[in-house]
N, C-alpha and C positions, 0 to 999 in steps of 0.2 A: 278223560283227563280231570284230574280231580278240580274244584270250581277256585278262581283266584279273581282278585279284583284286576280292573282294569292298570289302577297304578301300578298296581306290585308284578304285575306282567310286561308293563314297562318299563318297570327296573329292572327286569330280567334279564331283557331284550337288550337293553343296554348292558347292563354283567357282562352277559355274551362277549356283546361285540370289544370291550374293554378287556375281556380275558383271552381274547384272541391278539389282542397288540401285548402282551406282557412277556416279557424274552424268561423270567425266573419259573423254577420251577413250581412256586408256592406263593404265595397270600391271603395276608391275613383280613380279616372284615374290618379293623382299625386305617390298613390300608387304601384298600377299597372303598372307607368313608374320605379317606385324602381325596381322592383323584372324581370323588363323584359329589362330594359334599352332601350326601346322604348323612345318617348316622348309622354305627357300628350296628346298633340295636335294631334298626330299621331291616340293614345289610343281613342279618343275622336271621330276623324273622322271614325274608323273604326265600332266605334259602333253607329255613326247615320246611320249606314247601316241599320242597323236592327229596325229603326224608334222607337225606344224605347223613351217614353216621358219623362222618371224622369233620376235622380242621377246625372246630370253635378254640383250642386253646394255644393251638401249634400251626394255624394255618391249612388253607385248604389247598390244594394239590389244581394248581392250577386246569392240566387237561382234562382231570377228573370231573371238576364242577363244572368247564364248559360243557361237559358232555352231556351232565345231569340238567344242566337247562335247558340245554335243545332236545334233548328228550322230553324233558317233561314238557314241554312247549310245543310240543310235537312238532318242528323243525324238518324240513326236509332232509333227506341224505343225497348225498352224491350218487347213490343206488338209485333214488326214488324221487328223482326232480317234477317240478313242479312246474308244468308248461304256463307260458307268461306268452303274452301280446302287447306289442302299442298299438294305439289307434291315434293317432293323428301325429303327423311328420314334418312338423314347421321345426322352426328353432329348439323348442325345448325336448320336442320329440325328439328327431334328429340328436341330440345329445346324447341319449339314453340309449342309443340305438351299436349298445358296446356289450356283447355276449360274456365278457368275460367278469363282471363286475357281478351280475347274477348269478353265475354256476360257482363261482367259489363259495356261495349260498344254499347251494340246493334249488335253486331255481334255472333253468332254460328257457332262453327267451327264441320263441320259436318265428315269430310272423312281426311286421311291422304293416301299418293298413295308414293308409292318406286316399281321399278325394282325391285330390289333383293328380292325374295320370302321368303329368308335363312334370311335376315334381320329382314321382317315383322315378322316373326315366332318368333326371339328375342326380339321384342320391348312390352314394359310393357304396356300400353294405354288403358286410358277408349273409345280415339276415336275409333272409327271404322277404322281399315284399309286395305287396297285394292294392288292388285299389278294395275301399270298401264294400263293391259291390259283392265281395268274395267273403264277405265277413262269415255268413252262417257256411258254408261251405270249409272256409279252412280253420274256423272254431275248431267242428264238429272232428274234420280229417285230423288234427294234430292235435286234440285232445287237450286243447286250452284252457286252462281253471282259469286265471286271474288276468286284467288288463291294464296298461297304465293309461290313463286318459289325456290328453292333451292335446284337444282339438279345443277353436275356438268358441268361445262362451255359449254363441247363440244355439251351437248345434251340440252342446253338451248333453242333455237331457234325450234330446231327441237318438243320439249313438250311446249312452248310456241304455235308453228302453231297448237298444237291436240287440246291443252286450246281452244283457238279461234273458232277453226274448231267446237265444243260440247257444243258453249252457254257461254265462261266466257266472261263477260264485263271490266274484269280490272284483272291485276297483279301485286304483288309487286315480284319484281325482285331482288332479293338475290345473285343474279348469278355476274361476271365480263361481262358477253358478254351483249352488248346493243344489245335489241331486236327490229327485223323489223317487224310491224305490222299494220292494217289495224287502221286509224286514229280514227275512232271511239273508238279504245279499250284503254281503260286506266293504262296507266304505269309507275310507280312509282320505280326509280333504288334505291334500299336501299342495295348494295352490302358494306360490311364493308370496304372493300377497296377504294369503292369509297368514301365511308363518309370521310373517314381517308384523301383522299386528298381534300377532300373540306375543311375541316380543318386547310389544308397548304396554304389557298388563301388568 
């Protein structure tokens, strides 16, 4: 994949998901600047990334350039989903714990993992779920790339190093404690707390 900044990959990602809610056929980057408060110019340069030939003067074809960003973003396919885990089952887990919000993504959410045995036996779920002790075990069987974290704080780092240790390539991180981990693994702090103060910046 050709190399892109961080921002401009998140405007992408955002592109995306904004050209998936548009019912018309076409839009144009003048539009695109309405609804994102980007600038056209900005709009413009981030999609000659994707060498896409048409739509600077007459509009881009809407399904066409969703397509060319999740290609070039290299984007799962609904052929080639992306096995997903949670790892901890309290409130916030348990939210998350809905299949169908991921595979309209190219993602499968395969396994759900909690401590508490007493818990699992309570929760209603078509996923599959597991106490942690099964963690390297049903990584490994179902072929788990990514996990969502949200267990509580103290034990974050310490089920983060098991993640690691079992094959995941990436986490999004639920948790308050910033995770120390080995550079290659990929980590995403999505802790509500912290959204809430980036908010205040």
């Amino acid at each position: 994949m050709k190399q892109v900044s961080k921002p401009a990959r998140q405007r992408l990602i955002t592109l995306s998901r904004l050209l998936s809610q548009q019912t018309g056929e076409k839009i144009t980057s003048v539009e695109l600047a309405s609804l994102t408060g980007w600038t056209s110019d900005t709009i413009r340069r981030d999609i000659s990334l994707l060498e896409l030939h048409s739509g600077v003067s007459n509009g881009y074809e809407v399904k066409i350039l969703k397509n060319a960003i999740e290609k070039f973003l290299g984007f799962p396919d609904m052929q080639n989903k992306i096995s997903i885990c949670i790892v901890g089952l309290g409130t916030l887990g348990q939210g998350l714990l809905e299949s169908a919000i991921f595979e309209e993504y190219g993602f499968e959410l395969k396994a759900g993992f909690d401590t508490n045995q007493n818990r699992l036996d309570l929760i209603n779920s078509t996923i599959p779920l597991f106490p942690t002790l099964d963690l390297e075990t049903k990584i490994r069987q179902l072929k788990i790339q990514y996990s969502l974290l949200s267990v509580s704080d103290e034990k974050a780092q310490f089920m983060a190093d098991r993640l690691v240790k079992y094959g995941i390539k990436g986490i999004i991180n639920y948790t308050n404690t910033i995770l120390t981990l080995p550079p290659q693994i990929k980590i995403i702090n999505a802790s509500p707390v912290f959204m809430l103060q980036l908010l205040q910046q």
